[in-house]
C-alpha positions as CSV (number, residue, x, y, z in Angstrom):
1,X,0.0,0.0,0.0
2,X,3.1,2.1,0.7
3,X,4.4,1.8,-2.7
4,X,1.0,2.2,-4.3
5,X,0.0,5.5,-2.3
6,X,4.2,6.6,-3.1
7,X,3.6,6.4,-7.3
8,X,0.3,8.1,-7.1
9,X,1.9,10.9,-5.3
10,X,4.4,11.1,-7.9
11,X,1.5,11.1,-10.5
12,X,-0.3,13.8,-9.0
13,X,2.7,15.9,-8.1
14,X,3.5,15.5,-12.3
15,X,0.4,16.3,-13.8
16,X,0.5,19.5,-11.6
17,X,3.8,20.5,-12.7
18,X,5.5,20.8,-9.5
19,X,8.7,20.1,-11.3
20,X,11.1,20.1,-8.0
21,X,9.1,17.8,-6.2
22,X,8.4,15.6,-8.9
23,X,13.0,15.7,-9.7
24,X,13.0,14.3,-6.2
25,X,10.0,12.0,-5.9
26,X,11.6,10.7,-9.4
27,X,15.1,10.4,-7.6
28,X,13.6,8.5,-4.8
29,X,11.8,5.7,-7.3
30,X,15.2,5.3,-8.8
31,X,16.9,4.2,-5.7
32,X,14.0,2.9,-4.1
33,X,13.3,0.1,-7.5
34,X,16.8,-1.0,-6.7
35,X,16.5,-1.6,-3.0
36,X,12.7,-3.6,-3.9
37,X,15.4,-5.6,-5.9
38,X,17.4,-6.7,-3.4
39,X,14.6,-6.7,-0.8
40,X,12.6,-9.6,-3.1
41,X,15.8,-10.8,-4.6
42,X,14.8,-14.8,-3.8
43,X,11.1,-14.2,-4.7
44,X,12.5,-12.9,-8.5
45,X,15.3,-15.7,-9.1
46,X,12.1,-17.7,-8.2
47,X,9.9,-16.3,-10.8
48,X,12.9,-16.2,-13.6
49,X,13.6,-19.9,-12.7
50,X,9.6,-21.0,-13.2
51,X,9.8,-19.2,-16.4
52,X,13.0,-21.0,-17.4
53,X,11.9,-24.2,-16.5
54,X,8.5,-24.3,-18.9
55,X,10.5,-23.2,-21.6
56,X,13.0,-26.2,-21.0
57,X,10.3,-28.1,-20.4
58,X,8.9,-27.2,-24.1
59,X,11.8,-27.7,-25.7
60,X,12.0,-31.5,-23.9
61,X,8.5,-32.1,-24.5
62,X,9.6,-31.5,-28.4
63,X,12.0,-34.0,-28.2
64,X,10.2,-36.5,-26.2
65,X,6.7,-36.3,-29.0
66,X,9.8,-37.1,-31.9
67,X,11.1,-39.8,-29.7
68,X,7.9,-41.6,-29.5
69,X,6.5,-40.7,-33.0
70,X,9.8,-42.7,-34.6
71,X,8.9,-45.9,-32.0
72,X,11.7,-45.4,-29.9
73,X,10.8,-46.5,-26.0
74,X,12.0,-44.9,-23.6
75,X,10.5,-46.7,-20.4
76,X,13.3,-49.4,-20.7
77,X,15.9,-47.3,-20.8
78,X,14.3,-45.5,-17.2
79,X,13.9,-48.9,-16.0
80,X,17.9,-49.4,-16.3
81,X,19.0,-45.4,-15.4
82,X,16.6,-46.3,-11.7
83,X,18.5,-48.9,-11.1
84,X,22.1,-47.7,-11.6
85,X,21.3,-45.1,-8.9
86,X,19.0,-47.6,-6.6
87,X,22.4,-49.9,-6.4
88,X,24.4,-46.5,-5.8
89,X,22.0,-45.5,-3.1
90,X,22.2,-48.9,-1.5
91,X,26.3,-48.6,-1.5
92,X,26.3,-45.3,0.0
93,X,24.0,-46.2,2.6
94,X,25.5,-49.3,3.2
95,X,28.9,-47.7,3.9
96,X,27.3,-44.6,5.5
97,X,28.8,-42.3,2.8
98,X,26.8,-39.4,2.6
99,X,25.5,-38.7,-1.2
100,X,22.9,-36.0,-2.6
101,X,21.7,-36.8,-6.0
102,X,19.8,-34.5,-8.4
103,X,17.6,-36.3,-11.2
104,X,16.0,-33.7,-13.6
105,X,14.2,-34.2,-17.1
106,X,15.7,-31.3,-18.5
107,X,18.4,-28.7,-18.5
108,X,19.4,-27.2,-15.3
109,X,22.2,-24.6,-15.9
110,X,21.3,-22.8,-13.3
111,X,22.8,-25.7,-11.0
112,X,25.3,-27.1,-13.1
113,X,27.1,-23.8,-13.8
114,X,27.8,-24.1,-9.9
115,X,29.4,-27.5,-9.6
116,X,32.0,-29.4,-12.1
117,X,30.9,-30.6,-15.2
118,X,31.4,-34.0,-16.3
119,X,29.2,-35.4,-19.0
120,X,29.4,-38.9,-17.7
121,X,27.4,-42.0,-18.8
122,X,25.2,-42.4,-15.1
123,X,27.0,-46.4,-13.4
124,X,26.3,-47.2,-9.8
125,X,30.0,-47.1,-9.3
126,X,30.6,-43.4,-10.4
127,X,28.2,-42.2,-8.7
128,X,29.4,-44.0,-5.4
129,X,33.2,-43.2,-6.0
130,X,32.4,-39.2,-6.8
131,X,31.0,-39.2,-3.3
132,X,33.5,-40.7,-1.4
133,X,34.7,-39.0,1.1
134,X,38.3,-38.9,0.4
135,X,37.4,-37.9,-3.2
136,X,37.9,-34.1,-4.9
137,X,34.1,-33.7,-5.9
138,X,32.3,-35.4,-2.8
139,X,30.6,-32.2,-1.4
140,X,27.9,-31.0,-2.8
141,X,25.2,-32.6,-5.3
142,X,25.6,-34.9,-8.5
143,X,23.0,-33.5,-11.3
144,X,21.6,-36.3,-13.2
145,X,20.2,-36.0,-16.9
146,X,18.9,-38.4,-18.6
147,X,21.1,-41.2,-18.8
148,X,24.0,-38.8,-18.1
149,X,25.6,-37.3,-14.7
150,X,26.5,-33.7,-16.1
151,X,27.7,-32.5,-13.2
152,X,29.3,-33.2,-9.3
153,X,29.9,-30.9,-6.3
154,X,26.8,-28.6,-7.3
155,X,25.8,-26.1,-4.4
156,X,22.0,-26.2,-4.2
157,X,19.9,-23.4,-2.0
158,X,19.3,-24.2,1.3
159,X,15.5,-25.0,2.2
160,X,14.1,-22.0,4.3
161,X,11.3,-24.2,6.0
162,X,10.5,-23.4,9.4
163,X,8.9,-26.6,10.8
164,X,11.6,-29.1,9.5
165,X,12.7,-30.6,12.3
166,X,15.5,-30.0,14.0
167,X,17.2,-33.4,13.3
168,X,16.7,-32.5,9.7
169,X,20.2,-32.1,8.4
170,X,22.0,-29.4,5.6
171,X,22.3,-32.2,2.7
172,X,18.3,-32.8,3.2
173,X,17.5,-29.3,3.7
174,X,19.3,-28.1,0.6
175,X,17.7,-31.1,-1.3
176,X,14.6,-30.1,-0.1
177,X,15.2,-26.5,-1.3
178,X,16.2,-28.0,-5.3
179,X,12.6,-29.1,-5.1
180,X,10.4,-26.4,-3.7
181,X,10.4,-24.4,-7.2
182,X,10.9,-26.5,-10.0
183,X,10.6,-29.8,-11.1
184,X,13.2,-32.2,-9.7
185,X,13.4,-35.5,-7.3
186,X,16.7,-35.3,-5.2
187,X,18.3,-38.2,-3.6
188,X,19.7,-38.2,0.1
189,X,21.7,-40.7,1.7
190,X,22.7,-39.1,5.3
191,X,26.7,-40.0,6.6
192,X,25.1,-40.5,9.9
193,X,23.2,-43.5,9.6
194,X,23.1,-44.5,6.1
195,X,19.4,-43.5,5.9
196,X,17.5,-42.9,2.3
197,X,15.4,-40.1,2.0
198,X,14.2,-38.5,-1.2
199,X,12.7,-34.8,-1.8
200,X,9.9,-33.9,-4.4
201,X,7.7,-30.9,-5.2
202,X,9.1,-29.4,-1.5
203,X,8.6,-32.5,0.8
204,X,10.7,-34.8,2.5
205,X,10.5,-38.1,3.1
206,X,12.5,-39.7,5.1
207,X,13.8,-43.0,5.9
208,X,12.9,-44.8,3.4
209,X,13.6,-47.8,1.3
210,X,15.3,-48.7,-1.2
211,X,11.9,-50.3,-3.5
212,X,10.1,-47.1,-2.3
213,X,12.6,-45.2,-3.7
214,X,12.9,-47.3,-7.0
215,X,8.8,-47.0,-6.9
216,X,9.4,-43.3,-6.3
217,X,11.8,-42.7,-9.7
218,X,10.3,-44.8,-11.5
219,X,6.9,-42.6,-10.6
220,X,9.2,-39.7,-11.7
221,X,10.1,-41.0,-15.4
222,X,6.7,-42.5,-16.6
223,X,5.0,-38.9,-15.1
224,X,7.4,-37.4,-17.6
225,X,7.0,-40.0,-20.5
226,X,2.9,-39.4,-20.3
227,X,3.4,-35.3,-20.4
């Protein structure tokens, strides 16, 4: 209401002329449009991401009509991707190695641009020795594409959800945050206790197992393949 009652000021003190007070009133909209800027900063990355992600999806949706128009199936291929990273997840847990994996069904520069990029052909046993704990890229997330990882040691935003509890730690909550405003399933496996836990559409479940999980991504994929 502020704002609002601030720029009919400045239209009334304009169409009256009163050209010093409308120099100033002018000056002050300048530097106030800036601070809204920095004041809403998350809300606006927010909104440019949404509108980046539904043109991505567009241009994947393209592809995936062309895919299915020449015959090509696609649902086997998921079927073997889900269970590269269900044996990975098992690993990790198994040795408590703490892992955070990013699945998306199309381009996410945004996050890759933050991490190393690899280009790698997605195996169980890349994806367990990139989070080992003794290896260069362990921090951070692995960004998975398709049948590709494109990128390790991504730094995600951190979920700013109030009631998480208070057990609920930085891998999950920044897994969490990867999913509260686009379109991705992240992965956790927590150092701790070897626990698996997945994030979707900004919710966390945790503890779970490894055949909810594979039900889970599998969920993902055929969701896309129907779009």
């Amino acid at each position: 209401m502020g704002i609002i009652m601030f720029f009919v000021l400045l239209t009334v003190v304009t169409r009256l002329e009163m050209r010093l007070l409308s120099l100033m009133l002018g000056s002050v909209a300048g530097i106030g449009l800036i601070g809204l800027m920095v004041i809403f900063q998350p809300e606006i990355r927010r909104f440019l991401l949404i509108i980046g992600d539904q043109t991505l999806k567009r241009r994947y949706e393209f592809i995936e009509k062309f895919f299915k128009q020449t015959g090509i199936d696609t649902s086997a291929h998921a079927k073997e991707l889900t269970e590269e990273i269900i044996v990975a997840a098992r690993g990790l847990s198994r040795t408590k190695t703490g892992g955070l994996m990013i699945l998306t069904k199309q381009g996410v520069p945004e996050l890759v641009k933050t991490g190393k990029v690899l280009d790698a052909k997605v195996s169980s046993i890349l994806l367990e020795n990139l989070f080992f704990k003794n290896a260069p890229l362990h921090d951070g997330a692995v960004v998975i594409q398709d049948d590709k990882v494109v990128a390790a040691s991504c730094i995600l935003p951190v979920s700013e959800n109030r009631n998480l509890a208070a057990d609920v730690g930085l891998r999950h909550r920044a897994g969490l945050g990867a999913t509260e405003d686009s379109d991705l399933l992240a992965v956790m496996i927590s150092e701790e206790n070897g626990a698996i836990s997945y994030a979707s559409s900004g919710k966390l479940y945790k503890d779970v197992s490894p055949e909810e999980l594979r039900i889970k991504i599998n969920k993902y994929y055929a969701e896309f393949d129907q779009a």
